[in-house]
N, C-alpha and C positions, 0 to 999 in steps of 0.2 A: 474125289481128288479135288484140292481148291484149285486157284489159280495160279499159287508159286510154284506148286508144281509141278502144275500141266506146262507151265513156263522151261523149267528144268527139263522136264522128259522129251519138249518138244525141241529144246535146241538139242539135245542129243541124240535125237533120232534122226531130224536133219546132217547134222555132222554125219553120222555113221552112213546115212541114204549118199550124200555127195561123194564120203569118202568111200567110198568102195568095202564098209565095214568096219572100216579105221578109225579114231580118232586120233588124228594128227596132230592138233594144236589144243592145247592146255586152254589159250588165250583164244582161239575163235568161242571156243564152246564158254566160257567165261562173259564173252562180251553179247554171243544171243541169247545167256540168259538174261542178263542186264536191258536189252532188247524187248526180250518179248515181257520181262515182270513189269514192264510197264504198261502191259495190251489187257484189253478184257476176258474173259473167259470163252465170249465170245469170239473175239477177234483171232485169239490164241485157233480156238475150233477151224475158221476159217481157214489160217494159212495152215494148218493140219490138212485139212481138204484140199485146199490148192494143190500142195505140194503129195498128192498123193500115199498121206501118213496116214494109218487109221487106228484104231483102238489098240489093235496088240502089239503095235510097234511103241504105244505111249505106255507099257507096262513096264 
């Protein structure tokens, strides 16, 4: 997986985590991918771990 789109999976996994399953808004999920395609691969891994996301939720 590169980094656009560990970027992608990761703001959609967050969405779905916050939202209860959901994705609510068109334009959150929009704006953290814009967000994190700017982060490293690393950094991207990071707030994955922070925020309690791991592998199978980034599939």
């Amino acid at each position: 997986m590169n980094r656009q789109e560990l970027a992608k999976r990761l703001a959609k996994a967050l969405l779905l985590k916050e939202g209860g399953g959901r994705l609510d808004s068109c334009s959150s999920l929009m704006c953290l991918r814009s967000y994190f395609s700017e982060m490293s691969f690393e950094e991207l891994l990071g707030v994955a771990t922070q925020n309690g996301i791991t592998e199978p939720l980034l599939r």
